[in-house]
DRENMIDREN-338694 format. One line per field, with one value per residue (C-alpha): residue number from 1; residue in one letter; x, y, z. Coordinates in Angstrom, 1 decimal, always signed. Layout:
k (NUM | ...)
r (a | ...)
east (X | ...)
north (Y | ...)
up (Z | ...)
This chain:
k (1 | 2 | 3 | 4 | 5 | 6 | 7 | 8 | 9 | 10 | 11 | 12 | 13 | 14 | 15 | 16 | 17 | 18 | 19 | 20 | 21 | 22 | 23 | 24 | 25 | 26 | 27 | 28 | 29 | 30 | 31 | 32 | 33 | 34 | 35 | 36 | 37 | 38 | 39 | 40 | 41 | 42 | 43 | 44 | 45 | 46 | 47 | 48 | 49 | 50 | 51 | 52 | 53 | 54 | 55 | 56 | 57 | 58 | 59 | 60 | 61 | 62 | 63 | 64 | 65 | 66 | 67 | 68 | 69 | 70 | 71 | 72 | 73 | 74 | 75 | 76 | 77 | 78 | 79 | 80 | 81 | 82 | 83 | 84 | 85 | 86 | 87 | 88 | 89 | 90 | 91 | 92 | 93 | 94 | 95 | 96 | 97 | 98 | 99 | 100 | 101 | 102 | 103 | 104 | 105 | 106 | 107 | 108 | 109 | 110 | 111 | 112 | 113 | 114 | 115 | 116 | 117 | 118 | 119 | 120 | 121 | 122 | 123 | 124 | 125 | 126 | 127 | 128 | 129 | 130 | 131 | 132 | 133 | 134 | 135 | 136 | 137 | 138 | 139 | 140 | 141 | 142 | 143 | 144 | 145 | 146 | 147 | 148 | 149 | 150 | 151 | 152 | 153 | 154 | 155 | 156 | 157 | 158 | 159 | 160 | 161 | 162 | 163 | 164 | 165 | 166 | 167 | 168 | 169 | 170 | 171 | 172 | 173 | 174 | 175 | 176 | 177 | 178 | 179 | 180 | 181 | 182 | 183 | 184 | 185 | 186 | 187 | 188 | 189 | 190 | 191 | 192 | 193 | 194 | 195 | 196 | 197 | 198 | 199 | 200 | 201 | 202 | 203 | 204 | 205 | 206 | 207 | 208 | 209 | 210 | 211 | 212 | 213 | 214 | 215 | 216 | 217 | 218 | 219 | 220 | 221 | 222 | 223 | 224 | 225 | 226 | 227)
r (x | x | x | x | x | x | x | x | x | x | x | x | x | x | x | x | x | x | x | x | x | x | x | x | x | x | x | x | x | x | x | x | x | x | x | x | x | x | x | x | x | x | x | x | x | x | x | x | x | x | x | x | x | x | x | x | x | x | x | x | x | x | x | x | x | x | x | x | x | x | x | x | x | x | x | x | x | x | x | x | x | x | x | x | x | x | x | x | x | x | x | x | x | x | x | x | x | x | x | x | x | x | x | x | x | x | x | x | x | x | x | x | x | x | x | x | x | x | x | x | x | x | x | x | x | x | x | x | x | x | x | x | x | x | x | x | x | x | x | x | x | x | x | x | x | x | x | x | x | x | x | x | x | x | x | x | x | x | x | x | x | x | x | x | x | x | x | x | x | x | x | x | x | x | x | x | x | x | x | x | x | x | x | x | x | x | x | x | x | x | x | x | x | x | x | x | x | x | x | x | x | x | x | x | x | x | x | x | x | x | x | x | x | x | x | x | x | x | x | x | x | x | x | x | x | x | x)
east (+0.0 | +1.5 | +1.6 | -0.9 | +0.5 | -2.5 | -3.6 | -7.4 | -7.7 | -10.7 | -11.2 | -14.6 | -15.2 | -18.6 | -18.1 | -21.1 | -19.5 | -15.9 | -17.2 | -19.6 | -16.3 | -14.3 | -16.8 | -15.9 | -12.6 | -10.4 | -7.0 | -5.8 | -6.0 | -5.3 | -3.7 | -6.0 | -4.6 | -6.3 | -5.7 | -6.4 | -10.1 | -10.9 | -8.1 | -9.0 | -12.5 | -12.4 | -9.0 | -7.0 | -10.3 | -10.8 | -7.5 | -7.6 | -10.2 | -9.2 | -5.9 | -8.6 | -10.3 | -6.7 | -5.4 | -2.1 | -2.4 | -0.8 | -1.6 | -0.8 | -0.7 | +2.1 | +3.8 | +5.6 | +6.4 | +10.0 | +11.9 | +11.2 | +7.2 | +7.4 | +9.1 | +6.7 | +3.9 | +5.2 | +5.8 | +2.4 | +1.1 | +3.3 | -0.2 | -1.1 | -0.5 | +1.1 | +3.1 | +3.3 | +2.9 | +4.2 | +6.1 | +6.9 | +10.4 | +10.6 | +10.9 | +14.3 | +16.8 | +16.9 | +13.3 | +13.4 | +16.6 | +13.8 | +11.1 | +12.9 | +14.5 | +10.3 | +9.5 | +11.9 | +10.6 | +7.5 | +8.2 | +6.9 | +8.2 | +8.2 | +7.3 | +8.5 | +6.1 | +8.0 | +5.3 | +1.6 | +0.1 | -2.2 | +0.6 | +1.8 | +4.7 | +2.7 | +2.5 | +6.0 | +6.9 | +5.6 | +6.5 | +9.7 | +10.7 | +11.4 | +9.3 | +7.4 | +10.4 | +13.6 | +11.6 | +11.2 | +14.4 | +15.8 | +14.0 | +14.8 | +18.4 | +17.6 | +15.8 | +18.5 | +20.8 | +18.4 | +18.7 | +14.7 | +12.3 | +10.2 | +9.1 | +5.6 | +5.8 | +3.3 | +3.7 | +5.5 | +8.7 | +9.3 | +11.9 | +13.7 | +12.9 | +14.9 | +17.7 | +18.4 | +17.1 | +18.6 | +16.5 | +15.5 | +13.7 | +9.9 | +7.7 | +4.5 | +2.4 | -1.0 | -2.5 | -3.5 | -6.3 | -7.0 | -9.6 | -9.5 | -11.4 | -11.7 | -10.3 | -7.9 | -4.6 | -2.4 | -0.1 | -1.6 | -0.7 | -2.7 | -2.1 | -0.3 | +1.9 | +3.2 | +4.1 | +6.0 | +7.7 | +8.4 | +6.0 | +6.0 | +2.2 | -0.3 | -2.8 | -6.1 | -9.0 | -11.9 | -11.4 | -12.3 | -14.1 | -16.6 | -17.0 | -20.8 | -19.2 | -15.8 | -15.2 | -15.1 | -13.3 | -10.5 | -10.1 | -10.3 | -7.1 | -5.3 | -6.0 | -4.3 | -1.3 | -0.4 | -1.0)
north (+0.0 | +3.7 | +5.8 | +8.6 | +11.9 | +14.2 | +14.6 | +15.7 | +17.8 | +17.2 | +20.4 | +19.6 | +19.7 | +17.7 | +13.7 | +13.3 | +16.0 | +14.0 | +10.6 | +11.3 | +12.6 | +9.7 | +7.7 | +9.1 | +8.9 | +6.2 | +4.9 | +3.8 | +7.4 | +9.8 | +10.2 | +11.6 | +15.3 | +15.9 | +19.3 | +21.0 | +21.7 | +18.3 | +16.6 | +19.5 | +17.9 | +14.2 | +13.1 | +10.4 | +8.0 | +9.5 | +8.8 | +5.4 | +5.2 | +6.3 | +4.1 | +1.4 | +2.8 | +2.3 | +5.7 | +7.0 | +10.1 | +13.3 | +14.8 | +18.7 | +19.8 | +22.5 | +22.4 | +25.3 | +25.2 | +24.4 | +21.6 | +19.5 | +20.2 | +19.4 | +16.2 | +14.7 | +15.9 | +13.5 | +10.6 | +10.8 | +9.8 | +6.4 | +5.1 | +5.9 | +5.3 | +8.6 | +8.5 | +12.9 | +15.0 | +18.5 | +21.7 | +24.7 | +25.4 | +28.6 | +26.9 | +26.6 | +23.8 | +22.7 | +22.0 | +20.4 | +18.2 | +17.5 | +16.6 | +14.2 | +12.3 | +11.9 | +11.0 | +8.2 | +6.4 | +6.8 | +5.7 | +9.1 | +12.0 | +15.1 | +17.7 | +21.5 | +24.4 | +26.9 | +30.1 | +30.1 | +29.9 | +32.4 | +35.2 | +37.3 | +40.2 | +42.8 | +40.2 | +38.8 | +42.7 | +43.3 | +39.8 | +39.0 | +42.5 | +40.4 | +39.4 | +35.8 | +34.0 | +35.5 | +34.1 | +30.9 | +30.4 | +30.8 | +28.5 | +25.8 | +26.6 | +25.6 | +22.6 | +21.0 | +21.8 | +19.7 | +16.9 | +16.9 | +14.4 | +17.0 | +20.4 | +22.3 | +25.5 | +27.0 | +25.8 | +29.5 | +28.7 | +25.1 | +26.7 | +27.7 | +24.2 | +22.6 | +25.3 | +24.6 | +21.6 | +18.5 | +16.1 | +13.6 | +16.5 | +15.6 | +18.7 | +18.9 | +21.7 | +23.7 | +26.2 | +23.9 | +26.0 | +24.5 | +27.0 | +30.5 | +31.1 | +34.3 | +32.9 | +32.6 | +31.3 | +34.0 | +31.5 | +29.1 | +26.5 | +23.9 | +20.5 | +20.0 | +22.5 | +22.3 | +18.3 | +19.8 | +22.2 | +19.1 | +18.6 | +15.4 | +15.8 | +18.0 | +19.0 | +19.7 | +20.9 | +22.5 | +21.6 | +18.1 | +18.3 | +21.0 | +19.7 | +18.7 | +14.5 | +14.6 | +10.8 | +12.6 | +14.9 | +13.1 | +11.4 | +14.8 | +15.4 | +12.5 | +12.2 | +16.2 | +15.6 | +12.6 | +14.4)
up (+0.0 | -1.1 | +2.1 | +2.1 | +1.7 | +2.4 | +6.2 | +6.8 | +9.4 | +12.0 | +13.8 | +15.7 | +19.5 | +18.7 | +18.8 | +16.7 | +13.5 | +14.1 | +13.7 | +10.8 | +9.2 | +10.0 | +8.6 | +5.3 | +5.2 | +3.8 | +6.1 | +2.8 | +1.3 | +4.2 | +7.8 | +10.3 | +12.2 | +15.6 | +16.4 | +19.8 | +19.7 | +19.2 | +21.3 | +24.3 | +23.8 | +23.1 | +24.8 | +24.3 | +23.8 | +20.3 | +20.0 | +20.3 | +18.1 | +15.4 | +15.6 | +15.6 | +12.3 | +10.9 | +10.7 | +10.9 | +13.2 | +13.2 | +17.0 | +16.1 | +19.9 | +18.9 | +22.3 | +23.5 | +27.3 | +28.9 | +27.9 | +31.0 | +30.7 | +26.9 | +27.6 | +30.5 | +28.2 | +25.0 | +27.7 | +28.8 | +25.0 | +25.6 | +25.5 | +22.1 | +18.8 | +17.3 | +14.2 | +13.9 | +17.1 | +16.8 | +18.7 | +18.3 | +16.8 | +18.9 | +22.2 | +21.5 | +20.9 | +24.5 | +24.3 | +20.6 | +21.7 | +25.2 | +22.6 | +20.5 | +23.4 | +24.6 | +21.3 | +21.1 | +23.9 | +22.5 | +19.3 | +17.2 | +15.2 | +16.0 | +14.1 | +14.6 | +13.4 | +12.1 | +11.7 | +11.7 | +8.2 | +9.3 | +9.8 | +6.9 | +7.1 | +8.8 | +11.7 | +11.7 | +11.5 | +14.4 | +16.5 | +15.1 | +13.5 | +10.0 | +7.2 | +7.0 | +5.2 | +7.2 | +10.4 | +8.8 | +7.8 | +10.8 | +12.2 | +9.3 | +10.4 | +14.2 | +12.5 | +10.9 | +14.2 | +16.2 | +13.4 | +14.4 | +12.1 | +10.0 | +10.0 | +9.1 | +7.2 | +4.3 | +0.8 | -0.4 | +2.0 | +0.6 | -1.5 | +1.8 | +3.1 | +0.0 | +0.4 | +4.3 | +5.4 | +5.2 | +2.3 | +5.1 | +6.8 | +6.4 | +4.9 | +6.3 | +4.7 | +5.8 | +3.9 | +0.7 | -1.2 | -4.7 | -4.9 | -3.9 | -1.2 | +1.9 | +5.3 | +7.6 | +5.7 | +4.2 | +2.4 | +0.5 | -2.8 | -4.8 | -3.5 | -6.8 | -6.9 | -2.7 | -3.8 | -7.0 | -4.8 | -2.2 | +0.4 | +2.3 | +3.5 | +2.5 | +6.3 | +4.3 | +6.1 | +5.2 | +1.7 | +2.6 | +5.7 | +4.6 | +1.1 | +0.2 | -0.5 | +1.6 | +0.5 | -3.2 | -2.1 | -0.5 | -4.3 | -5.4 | -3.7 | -4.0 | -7.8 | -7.9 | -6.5 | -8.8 | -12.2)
């Protein structure tokens, strides 16, 4: 079986909404990303249960605390089945190298956000005092320092990805719009064009989840990326 390279996104504190969309998705054609609100929701219990539908799961917690917190936190999955779980790359390399020594014991990968898709220059102006991509490449620097397992960025910096991080550096990438459309992400690509430009995994969303037949969808996507 061809590993999945899109990740649908369920972003639903309601149990009902999240099984009825994990009903329509395929294991065989996706990976499964529990964010926060559904995590902060449905704990560890939906979890399990979606390891038991077969899915892969990417657990995008983005933990940001001290390194000994951020480490006790990963232990406490040893539990679960986790294949992705993610921090925040701007904790700093004591608490990346604390992250990857949990994850290890745990048996996962972890995953270091770089910036928020939703933030464009006038926000990294005014947090970091530099534009989107000069924050996000020094964060791929810090990356590759930590020799961490993959990073998450928007599709318009995997250029920087390919320029500064090492090739076995997995690219997971937010912010795939194959249609425009008015909301929260500032830095979006077609699903096609963010594997061209060397994505690993493609987090979709709304895309899928909102769509009017997500199981269509999801072959929608799938079918994109390979043409």
């Amino acid at each position: 079986m061809i590993e999945p390279k899109i990740i649908v996104a369920i972003d639903t504190y309601d149990y009902r909404k999240a099984i009825a969309l994990l009903d329509q998705l395929n294991p065989e054609l996706c990976k499964v990303k529990i964010g926060s609100v559904v995590f902060n929701a449905l704990g560890k219990d939906f979890l399990r249960l979606v390891d038991q539908r077969g899915f892969k799961i990417f657990l995008d917690l983005k933990l940001h605390d001290i390194p000994n917190t951020v480490h006790e936190t990963i232990l406490g999955f040893e539990d679960c089945s986790i294949e992705l779980l993610t921090i925040h790359l701007s904790g700093g390399e004591k608490m990346i190298t604390a992250a990857m020594a949990a994850a290890k014991i745990i048996k996962t990968k972890i995953i270091g956000v770089s910036i928020l898709t939703s933030l464009n220059d006038d926000d990294t102006s005014v947090l970091f005092q530099s534009t989107a991509r000069d924050q996000v490449a020094k964060l791929f620097k810090l990356a590759n320092e930590t020799d961490i397992d993959g990073i998450v960025c928007s599709p318009l910096e995997l250029d920087l990805a390919a320029n500064i991080l090492s090739p076995k550096i997995l690219k997971v990438t937010p912010g795939i719009r194959d249609i425009a459309v008015s909301d929260d992400q500032s830095r979006t690509m077609t699903a096609n064009e963010a594997i061209k430009h060397g994505a690993s995994y493609l987090v979709i969303g709304r895309p899928i989840s909102k769509a009017s037949n997500v199981s269509e969808a999801l072959k929608y996507f799938n079918q994109s990326i390979n043409e």
